[in-house]
C-alpha positions in Angstrom: 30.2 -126.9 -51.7 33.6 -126.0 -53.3 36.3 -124.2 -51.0 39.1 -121.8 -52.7 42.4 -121.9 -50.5 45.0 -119.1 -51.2 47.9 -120.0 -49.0 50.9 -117.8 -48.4 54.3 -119.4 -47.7 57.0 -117.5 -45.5 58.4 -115.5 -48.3 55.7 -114.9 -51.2 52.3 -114.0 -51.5 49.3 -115.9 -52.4 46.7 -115.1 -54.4 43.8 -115.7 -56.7 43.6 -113.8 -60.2 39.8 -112.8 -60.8 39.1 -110.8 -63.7 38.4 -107.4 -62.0 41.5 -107.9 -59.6 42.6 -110.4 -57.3 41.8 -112.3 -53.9 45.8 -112.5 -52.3 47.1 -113.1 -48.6 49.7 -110.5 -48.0 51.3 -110.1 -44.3 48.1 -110.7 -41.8 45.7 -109.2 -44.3 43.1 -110.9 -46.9 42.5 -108.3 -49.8 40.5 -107.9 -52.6 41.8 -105.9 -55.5 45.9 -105.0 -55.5 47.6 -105.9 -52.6 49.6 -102.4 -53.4 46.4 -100.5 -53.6 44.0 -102.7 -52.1 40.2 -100.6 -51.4 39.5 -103.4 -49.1 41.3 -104.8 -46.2 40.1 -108.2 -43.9 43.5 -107.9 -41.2 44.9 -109.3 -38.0 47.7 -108.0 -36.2 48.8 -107.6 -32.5 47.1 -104.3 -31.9 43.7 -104.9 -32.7 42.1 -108.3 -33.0 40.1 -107.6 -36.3 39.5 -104.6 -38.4 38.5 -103.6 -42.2 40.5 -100.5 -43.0 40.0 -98.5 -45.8 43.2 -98.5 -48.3 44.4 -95.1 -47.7 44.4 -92.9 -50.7 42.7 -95.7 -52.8 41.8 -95.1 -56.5 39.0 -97.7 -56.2 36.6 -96.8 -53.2 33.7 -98.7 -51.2 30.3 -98.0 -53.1 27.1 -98.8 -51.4 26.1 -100.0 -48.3 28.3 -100.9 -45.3 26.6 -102.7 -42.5 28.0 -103.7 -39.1 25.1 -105.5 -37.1 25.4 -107.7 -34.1 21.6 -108.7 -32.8 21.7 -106.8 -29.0 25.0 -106.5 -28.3 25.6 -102.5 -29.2 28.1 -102.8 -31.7 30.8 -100.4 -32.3 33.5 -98.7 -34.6 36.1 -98.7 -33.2 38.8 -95.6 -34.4 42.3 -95.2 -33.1 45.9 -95.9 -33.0 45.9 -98.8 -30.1 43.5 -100.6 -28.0 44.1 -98.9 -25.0 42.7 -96.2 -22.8 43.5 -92.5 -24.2 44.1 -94.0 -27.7 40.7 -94.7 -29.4 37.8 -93.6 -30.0 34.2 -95.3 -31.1 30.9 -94.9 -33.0 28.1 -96.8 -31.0 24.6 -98.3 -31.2 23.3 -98.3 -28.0 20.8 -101.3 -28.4 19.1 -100.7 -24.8 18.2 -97.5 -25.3 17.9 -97.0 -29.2 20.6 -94.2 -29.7 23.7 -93.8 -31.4 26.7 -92.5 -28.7 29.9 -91.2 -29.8 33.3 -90.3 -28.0 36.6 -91.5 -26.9 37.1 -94.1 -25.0 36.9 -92.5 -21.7 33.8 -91.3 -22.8 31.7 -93.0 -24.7 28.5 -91.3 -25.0 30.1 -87.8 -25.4 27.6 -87.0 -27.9 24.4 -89.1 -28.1 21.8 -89.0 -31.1 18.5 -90.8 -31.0 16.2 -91.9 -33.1 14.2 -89.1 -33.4 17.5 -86.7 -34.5 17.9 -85.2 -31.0 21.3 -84.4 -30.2 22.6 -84.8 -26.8 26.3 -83.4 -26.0 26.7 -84.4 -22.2 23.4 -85.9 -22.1 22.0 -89.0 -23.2 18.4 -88.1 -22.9 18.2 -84.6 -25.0 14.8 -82.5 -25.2 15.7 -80.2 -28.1 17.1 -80.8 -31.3 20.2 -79.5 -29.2 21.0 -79.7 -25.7 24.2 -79.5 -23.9 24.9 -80.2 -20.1 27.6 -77.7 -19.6 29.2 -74.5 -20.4 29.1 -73.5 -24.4 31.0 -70.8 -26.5 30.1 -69.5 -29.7 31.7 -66.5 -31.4 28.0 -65.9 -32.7 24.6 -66.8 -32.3 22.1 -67.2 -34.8 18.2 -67.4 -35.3 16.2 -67.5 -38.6 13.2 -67.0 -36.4 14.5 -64.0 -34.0 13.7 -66.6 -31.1 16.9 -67.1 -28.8 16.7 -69.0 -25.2 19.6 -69.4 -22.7 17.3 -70.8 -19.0 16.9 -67.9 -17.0 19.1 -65.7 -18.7 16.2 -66.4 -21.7 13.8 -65.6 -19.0 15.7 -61.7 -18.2 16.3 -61.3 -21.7 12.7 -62.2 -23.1 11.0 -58.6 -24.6 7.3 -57.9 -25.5 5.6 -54.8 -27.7 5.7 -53.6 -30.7 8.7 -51.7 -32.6 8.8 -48.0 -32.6 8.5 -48.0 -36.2 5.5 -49.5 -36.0 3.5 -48.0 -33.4 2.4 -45.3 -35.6 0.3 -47.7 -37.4 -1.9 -48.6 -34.4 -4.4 -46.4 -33.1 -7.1 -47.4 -29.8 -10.7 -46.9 -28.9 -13.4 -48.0 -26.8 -16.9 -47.7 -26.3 -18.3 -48.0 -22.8 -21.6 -48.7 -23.9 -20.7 -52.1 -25.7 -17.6 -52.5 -23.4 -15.3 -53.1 -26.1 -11.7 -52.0 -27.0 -10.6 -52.0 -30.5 -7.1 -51.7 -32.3 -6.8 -50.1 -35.8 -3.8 -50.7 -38.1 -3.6 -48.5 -41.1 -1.7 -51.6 -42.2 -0.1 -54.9 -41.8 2.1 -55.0 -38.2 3.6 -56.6 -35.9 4.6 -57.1 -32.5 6.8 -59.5 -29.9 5.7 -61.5 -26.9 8.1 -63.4 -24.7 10.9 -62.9 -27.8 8.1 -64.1 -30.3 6.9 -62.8 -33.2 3.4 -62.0 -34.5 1.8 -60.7 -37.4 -1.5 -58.6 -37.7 -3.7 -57.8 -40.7 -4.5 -54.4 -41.6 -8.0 -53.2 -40.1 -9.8 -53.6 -36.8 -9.4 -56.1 -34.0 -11.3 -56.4 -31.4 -11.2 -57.7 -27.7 -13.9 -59.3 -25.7 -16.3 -57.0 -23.9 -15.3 -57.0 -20.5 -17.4 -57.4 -17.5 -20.5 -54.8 -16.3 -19.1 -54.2 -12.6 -17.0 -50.7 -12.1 -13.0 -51.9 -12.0 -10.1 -51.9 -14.5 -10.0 -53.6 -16.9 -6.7 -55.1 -19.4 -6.7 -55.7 -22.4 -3.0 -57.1 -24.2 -2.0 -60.2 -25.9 -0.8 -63.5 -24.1 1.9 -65.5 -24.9 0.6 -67.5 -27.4 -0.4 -64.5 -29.2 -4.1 -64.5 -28.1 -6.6 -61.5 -27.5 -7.2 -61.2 -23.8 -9.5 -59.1 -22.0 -9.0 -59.2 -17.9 -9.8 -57.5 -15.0 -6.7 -58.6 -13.2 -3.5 -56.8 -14.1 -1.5 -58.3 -16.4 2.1 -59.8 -15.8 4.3 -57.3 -17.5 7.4 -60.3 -18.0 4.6 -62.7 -19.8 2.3 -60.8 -22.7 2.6 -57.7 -24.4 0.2 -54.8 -23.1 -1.9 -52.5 -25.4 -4.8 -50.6 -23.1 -6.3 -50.9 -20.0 -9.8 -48.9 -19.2 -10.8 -47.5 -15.6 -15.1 -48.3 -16.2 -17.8 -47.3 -13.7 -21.5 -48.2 -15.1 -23.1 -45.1 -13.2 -20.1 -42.6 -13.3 -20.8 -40.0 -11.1 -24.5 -40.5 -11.1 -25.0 -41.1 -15.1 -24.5 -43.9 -17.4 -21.3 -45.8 -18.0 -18.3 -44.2 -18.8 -14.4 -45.4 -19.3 -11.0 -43.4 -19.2 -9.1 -45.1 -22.0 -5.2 -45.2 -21.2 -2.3 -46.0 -23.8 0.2 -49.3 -23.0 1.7 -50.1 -26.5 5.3 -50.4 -25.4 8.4 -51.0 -27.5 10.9 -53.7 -27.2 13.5 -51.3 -26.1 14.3 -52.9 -23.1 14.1 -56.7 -21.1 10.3 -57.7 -20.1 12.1 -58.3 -16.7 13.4 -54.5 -17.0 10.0 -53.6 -17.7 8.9 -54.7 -14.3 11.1 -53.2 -12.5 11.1 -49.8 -13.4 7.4 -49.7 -13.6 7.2 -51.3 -10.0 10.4 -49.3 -8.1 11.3 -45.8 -10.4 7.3 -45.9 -11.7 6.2 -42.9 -14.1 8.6 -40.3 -14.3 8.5 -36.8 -14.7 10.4 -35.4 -17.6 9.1 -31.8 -17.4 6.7 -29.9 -15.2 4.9 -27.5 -17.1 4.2 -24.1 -14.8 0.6 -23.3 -13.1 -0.6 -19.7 -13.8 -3.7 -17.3 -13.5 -4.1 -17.7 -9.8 -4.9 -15.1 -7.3 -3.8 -15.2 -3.7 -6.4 -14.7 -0.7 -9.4 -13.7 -3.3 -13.1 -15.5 -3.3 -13.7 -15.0 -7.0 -13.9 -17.7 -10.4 -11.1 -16.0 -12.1 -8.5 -15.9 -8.8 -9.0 -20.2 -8.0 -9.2 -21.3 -11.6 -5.4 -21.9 -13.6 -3.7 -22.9 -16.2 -1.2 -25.8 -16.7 1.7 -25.5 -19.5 2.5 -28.2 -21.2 4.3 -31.2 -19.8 6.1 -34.7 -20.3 6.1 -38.1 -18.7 7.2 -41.0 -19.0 5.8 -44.3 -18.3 9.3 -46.4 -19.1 9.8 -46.2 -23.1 7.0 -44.3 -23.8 7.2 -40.8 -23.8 4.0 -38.8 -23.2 3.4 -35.5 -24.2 0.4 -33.7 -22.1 -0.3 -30.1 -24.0 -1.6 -28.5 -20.9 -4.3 -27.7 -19.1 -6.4 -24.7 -20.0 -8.8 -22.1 -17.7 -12.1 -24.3 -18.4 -13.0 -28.0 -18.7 -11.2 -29.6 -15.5 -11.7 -33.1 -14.7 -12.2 -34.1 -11.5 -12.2 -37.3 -10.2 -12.9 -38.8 -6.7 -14.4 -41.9 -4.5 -17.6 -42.5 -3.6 -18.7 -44.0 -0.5 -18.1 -47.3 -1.4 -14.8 -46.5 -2.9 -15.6 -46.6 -6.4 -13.9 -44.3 -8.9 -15.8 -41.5 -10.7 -14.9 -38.0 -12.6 -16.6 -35.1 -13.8 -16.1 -32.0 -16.1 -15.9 -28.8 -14.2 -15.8 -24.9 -15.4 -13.4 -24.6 -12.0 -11.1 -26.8 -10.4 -13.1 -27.8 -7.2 -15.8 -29.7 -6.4 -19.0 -27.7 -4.4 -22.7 -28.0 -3.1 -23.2 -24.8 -4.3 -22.4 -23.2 -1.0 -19.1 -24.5 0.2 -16.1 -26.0 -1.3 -15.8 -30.1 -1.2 -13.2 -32.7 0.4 -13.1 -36.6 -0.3 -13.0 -38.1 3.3 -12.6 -41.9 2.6 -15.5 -44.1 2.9 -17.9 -41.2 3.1 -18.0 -40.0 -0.7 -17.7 -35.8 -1.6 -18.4 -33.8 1.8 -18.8 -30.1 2.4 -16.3 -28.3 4.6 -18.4 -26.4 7.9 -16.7 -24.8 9.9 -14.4 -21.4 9.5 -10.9 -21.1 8.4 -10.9 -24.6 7.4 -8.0 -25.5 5.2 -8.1 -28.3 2.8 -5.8 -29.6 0.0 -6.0 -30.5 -4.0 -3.6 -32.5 -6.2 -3.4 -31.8 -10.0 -2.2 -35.0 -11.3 -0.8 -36.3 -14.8 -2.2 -39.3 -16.7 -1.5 -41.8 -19.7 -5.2 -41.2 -20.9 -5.2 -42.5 -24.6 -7.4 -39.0 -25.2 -5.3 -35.6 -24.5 -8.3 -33.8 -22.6 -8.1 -36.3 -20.3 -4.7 -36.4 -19.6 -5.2 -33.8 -16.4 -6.9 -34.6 -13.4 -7.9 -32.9 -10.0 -8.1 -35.5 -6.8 -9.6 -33.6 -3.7 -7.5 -34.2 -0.8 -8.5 -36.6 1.8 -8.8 -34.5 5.4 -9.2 -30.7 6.6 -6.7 -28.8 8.6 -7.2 -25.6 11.0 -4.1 -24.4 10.1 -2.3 -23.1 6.9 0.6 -24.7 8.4 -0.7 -28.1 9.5 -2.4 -28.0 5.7 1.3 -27.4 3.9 2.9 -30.3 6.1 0.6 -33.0 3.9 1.5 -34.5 1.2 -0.3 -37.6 -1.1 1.2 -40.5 1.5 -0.8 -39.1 4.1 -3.8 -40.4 2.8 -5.1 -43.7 1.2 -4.9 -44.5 -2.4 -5.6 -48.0 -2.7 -8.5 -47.9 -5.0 -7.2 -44.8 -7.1 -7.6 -46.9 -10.9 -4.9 -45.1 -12.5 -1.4 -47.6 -13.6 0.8 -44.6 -14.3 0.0 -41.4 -12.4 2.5 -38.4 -11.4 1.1 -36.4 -8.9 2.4 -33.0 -9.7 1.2 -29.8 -8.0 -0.6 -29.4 -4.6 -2.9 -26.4 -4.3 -4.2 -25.5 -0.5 -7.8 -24.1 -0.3 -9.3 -21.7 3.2 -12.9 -22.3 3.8 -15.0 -19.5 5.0 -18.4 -18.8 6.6 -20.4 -16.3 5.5 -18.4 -15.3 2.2 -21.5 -15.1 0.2 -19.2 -16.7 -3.0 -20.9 -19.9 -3.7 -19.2 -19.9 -6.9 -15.9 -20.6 -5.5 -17.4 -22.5 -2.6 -16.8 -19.6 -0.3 -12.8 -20.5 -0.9 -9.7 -19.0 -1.8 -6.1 -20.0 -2.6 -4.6 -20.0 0.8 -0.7 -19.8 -0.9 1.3 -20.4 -3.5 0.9 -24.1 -5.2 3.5 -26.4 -4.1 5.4 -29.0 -6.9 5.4 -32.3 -4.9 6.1 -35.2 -7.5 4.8 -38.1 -6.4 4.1 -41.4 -9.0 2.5 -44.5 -9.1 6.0 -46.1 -7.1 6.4 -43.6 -4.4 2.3 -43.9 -3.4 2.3 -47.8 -3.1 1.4 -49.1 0.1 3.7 -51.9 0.5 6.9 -53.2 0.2 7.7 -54.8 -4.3 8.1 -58.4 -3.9 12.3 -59.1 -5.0 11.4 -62.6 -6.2 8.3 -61.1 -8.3 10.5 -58.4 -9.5 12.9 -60.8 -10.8 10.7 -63.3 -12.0 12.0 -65.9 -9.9 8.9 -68.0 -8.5 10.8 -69.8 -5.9 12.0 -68.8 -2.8 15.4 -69.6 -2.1 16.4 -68.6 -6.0 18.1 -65.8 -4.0 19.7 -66.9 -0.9 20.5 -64.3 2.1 24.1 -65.1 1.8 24.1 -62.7 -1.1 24.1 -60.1 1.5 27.0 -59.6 3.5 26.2 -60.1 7.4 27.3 -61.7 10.2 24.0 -63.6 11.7 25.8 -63.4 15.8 25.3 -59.6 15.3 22.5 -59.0 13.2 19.3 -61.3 13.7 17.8 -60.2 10.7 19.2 -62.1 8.3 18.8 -64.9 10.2 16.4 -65.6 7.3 17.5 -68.4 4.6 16.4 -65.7 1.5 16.9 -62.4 0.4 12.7 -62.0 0.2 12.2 -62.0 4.0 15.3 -60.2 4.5 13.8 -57.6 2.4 10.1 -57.8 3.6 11.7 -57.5 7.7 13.6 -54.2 6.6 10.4 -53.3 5.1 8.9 -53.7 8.2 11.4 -52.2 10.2 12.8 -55.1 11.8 16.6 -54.5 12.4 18.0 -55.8 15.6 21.7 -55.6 16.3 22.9 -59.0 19.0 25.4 -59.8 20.9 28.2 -57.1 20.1 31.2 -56.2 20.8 32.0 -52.5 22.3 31.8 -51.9 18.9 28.3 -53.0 17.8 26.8 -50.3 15.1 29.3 -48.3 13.5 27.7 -45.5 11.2 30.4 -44.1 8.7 29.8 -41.1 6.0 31.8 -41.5 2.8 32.3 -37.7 2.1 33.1 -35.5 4.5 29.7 -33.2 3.9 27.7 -36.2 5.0 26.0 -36.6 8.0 27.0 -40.3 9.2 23.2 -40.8 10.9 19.9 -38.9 10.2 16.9 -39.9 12.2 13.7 -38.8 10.8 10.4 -38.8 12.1 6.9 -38.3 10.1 5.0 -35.4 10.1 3.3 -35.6 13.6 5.2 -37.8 15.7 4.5 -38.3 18.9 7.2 -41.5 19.4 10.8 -41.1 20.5 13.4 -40.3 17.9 15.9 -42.9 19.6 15.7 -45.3 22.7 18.7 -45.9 24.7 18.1 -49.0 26.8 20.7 -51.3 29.2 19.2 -54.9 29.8 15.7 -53.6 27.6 15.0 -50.9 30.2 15.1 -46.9 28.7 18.0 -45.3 30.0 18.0 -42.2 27.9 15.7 -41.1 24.8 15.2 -38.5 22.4 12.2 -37.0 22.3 9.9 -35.9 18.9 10.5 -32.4 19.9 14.7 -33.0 20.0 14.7 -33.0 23.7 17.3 -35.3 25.2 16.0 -37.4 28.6 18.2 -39.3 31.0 20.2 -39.1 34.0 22.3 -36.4 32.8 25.9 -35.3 31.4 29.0 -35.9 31.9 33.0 -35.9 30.5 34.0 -38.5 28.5 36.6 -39.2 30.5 35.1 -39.5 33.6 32.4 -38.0 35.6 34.2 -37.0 38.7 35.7 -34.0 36.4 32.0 -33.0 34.9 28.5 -34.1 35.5 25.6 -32.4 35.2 22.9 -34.4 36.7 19.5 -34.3 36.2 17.2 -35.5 38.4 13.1 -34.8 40.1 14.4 -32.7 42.4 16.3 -30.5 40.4 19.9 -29.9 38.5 23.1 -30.3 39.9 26.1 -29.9 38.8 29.4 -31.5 39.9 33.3 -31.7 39.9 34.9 -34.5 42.4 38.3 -34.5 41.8 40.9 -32.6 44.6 42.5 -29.4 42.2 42.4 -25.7 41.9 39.4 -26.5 39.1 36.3 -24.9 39.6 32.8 -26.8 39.4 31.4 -24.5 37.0 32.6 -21.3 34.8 30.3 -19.2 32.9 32.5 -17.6 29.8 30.2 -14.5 28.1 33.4 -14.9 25.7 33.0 -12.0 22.7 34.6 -9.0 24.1 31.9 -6.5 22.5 28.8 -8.3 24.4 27.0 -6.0 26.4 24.4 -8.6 28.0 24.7 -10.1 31.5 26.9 -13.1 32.3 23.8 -15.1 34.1 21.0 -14.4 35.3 18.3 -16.1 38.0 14.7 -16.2 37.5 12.0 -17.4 39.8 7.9 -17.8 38.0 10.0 -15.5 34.4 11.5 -12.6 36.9 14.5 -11.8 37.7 15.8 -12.0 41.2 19.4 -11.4 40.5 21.7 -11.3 38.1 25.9 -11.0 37.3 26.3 -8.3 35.1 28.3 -7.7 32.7 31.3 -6.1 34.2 31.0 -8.6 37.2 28.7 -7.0 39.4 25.7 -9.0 41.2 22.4 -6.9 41.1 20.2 -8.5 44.0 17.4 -7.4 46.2 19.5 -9.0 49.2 22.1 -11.6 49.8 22.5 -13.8 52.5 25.3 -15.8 54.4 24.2 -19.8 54.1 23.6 -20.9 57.6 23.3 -17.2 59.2 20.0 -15.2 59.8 22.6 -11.7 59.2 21.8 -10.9 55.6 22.2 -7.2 53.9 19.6 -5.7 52.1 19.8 -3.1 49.4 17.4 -0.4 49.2 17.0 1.1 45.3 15.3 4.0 46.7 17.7 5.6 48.7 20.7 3.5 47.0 21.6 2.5 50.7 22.8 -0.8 52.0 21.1 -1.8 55.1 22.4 -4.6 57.5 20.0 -6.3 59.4 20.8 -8.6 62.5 18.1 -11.1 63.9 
């Protein structure tokens, strides 16, 4: 082996002419090229203990490969301007864990790439081609594929349908006999589930049949773009709904049957929006259209049978338009005894035996009313039905009344709808039927119109049962995602939010659960924020036989209000004290009370308008009058006595004489 030695003396420079340049020694440095404008550097110096810079600006660069390998040991580039904390930073290969970290050199692994091109920045273990642990900001953000996710903001944000632009291309049907629901495009479409796009071919597509029992049935596209056909509801946040079909095998006695309804909804809003509004504000009435051609009072066809002008609702973005209803062709619908849903086509707008007029009594199918003067109540309601004629439909009430009034006091929450089929419903006009005996007008079921029809408004929202789940509503599966402390409260004071989530916090107010603890003098302050408010409104139900308020001292009732408005307790008194005023009541009678040494009198009676001509009081005994003050301060008595004394005077109205009588 042959050795080379350049050697550099104190003062000059070394080197080694080669025909493409030269190998020199210059201060601390080998290079190879022009020690002026060298592309290649070998150093030493007292910052760093080795390093192969680059010539700056060099006319001559590096071509080809540059390797830096050290078996195991993670080497490192090391960029910087000295070899201390704060003042460099490094390019990595992690040999433990197969990765290439970059940062300064406070933090090495800033930004981590592995091997299979994921990008970490914060983390070392990314998922996606990007992730960062941490806040980002972006002036913009952009997809080729229209598909965006941010965690649980992705989750809120997420929208399913179909554009509006393209929902005149699909068109739905259904045949109950096969059980299948087909789409139709007049040509190629589109629609979005969970921020995802998907195309469709011109042409038919059909669902799977569903089953043979009597239910609703769903039929809508999953996330993954897929055909389903269900008889559980769908989740409205997770696939994009296109029909649903209320089917009964045997409907009303014949063969099978199934009320189409339309669910092709528009991306116009948030899946998570969606759900709300369909589960807290449900279908909404846009416009009402008027009832005519009813007669007051009159056992005839012509006087109980109406028409409906045309209406709108809404069922959240989609707008439905019902033409009306006109005097023929009414569809009924009702349970049967098992509480299965069927409907007819009527020429009139009630259901009969052919004698008597018809009422839906859960559990017990269509009954005739007996008895006379029986009042009973029908709904017109309005629909999503994919076909307009069925868009209408009269539900016979529930329960019979004796009274006109008692009738008028009910309204669709009296009475059960758990099985009614229908997703969006507005209950629109209630019309109140008399039953009579012996009319000899079968046609109308010996009924008549009993008054005017009332506009009630009641939707799918208003007539659930119970209390919309807050963690369903906002797609959050577990519990504590929304803690109680979002709620202001103090928990000495108020027990019931006592609870470590908003959920049972809500589901206890649904339930009426609100207890106020441990107080000061000041434990429940009510407060109006305009001054035509009323601060505090009780209100009872319809019927109620329960106190409107409880006063109790140690859980004992001191005081109450009654259903009727009546106030019970001990009695009244002033607010200062009650030796001024107290009107005590009590079983053996009312007294009434001033302890305090004046001039005051117990009790003044103050007919206080000038012009009144009626008496100032006046004493009854069984509704008759014994006595009485009059008016200009007389007493009119049949006889007055001295307390303590058998002398009384008596006054005799026939001869106008006073009369004094001594035992």
């Amino acid at each position: 082996m042959a050795t080379i030695k350049v050697k550099r003396t104190t003062n000059t420079v070394g080197s080694l002419s080669l025909p493409h340049g030269e190998l020199g020694i210059a201060a601390n440095e080998l290079y190879f090229g022009n020690d002026s404008d060298a592309p290649v550097k070998i150093a030493k110096d007292s910052t760093f203990a080795s390093y192969l810079p680059l010539a700056a600006g060099s006319t001559k660069p590096l071509t080809g490969d540059l390797y830096l390998v050290s078996n195991g040991n993670s080497p490192k580039i090391i960029i910087g301007d000295a070899n201390s904390s704060g003042n460099y930073g490094q390019i990595q290969w992690n040999s433990s864990a197969d990765r290439i970290d970059i940062g300064p050199s406070i933090d090495i692994d800033a930004i981590s790439i592995l091997e299979d091109g994921k990008v970490g920045i914060g983390t070392t273990n990314p998922s996606e081609k990007l992730e960062v642990s941490g806040n980002t900001k972006a002036a913009d953000f952009f997809s080729t594929e229209n598909n965006l996710y941010f965690g649980n903001l992705s989750a809120d944000l997420k929208y399913n349908g179909v554009p509006e632009d393209e929902k005149s291309k699909w068109s739905l049907s259904y045949d109950a006999t096969s059980r299948v629901f087909t789409l139709t495009l007049s040509s190629a479409s589109y629609y979005y589930v969970d921020g995802k796009r998907f195309d469709l071919a011109s042409g038919a597509h059909t669902w799977d049949a569903h089953a043979i029992d009597v239910g609703v049935y769903y039929f809508y596209f999953d996330s993954t773009g897929t055909k389903r056909t269900s008889g559980t509801v769908w989740d409205i946040v997770e696939t994009a709904q296109v029909a649903y079909v209320i089917y009964n095998p045997t409907n009303d006695g014949g063969g099978p049957a199934g009320l189409l309804a339309y669910e092709i909804h528009g991306i116009v809003m948030p899946a998570i929006v969606h759900k709300y509004e369909h589960l807290i504000n449900g279908t909404e009435l846009i416009n009402a259209g008027g009832l005519d051609g009813i007669t007051l009072n009159t056992f005839t066809a012509d006087a109980i049978t109406w028409t409906l002008g045309s209406s709108n609702i809404a069922d959240e973005d989609i707008f439905i338009l019902i033409s009306g209803q006109s005097e023929s062709n009414y569809n009924l619908g009702y349970f049967d005894a098992s509480n299965n849903f069927h409907w007819r086509t009527t020429s009139i707008p009630i259901f009969t035996d052919g004698t008597d007029i018809q009422y839906n009594p859960l559990g017990q199918g269509i009954e005739a009313i007996i008895g006379n003067n029986i009042y009973v109540n029908y709904y017109i309601a309005l629909t999503n039905q994919n076909s307009d004629s069925g868009k209408v439909i009269v539900l016979p009430g529930q329960a019979t009344y004796s009274t006109l009034a008692s009738a008028e006091q009910e309204t669709p929450m009296n009475f059960n709808h758990g099985n009614l089929p229908f997703q969006e419903i507005v209950i629109l006009y209630r019309i109140t039927f008399k039953h009579t005996v012996g009319g000899n007008k079968p046609e109308t079921g010996n009924s008549a119109i009993a008054a005017t029809p009332k506009l009630v408004i009641f939707n799918n929202a208003t007539l659930a049962t119970s209390s919309s789940d807050h963690n369903l509503l906002s797609n959050r599966s577990t519990e504590n995602s929304h803690p109680a402390t979002a709620i202001s409260y103090d928990p000495a004071v108020v027990s019931l939010l006592s609870a470590t989530n908003t959920q049972t916090a809500i589901d206890e107010l649904a339930t009426e659960k609100v207890n106020i603890l441990n107080g000061t003098a000041t434990e429940l302050i009510v407060t109006n924020d305009a001054v035509g408010d009323v601060p505090l409104i009780v209100n009872g139900i319809v019927s109620t036989t329960a106190h409107l308020q409880d006063w109790k001292v140690n859980a004992s009732t001191v005081s109450f209000i009654s259903s009727s408005g009546l106030l019970y307790g001990p009695g009244l008194a002033a607010v200062s004290t009650a030796s001024n005023a107290y009107i005590q009541t009590a079983a053996t009678g009312t007294f009434i009370s001033r302890n305090v040494a004046d001039a005051n009198d117990a009790l003044q009676v103050n007919l206080a308008n000038a012009s009144s001509t009626g008496d100032i009081t006046e004493f009854q005994k069984a509704g008759t009058m014994v006595a009485k003050v009059e008016n200009d301060g007389s007493v009119n008595t049949s006889s007055s006595f001295k307390y303590g004394s058998a002398a009384y005077t008596k006054y005799n109205a026939t001869t106008e004489s006073i009369d004094f009588v001594f035992a």
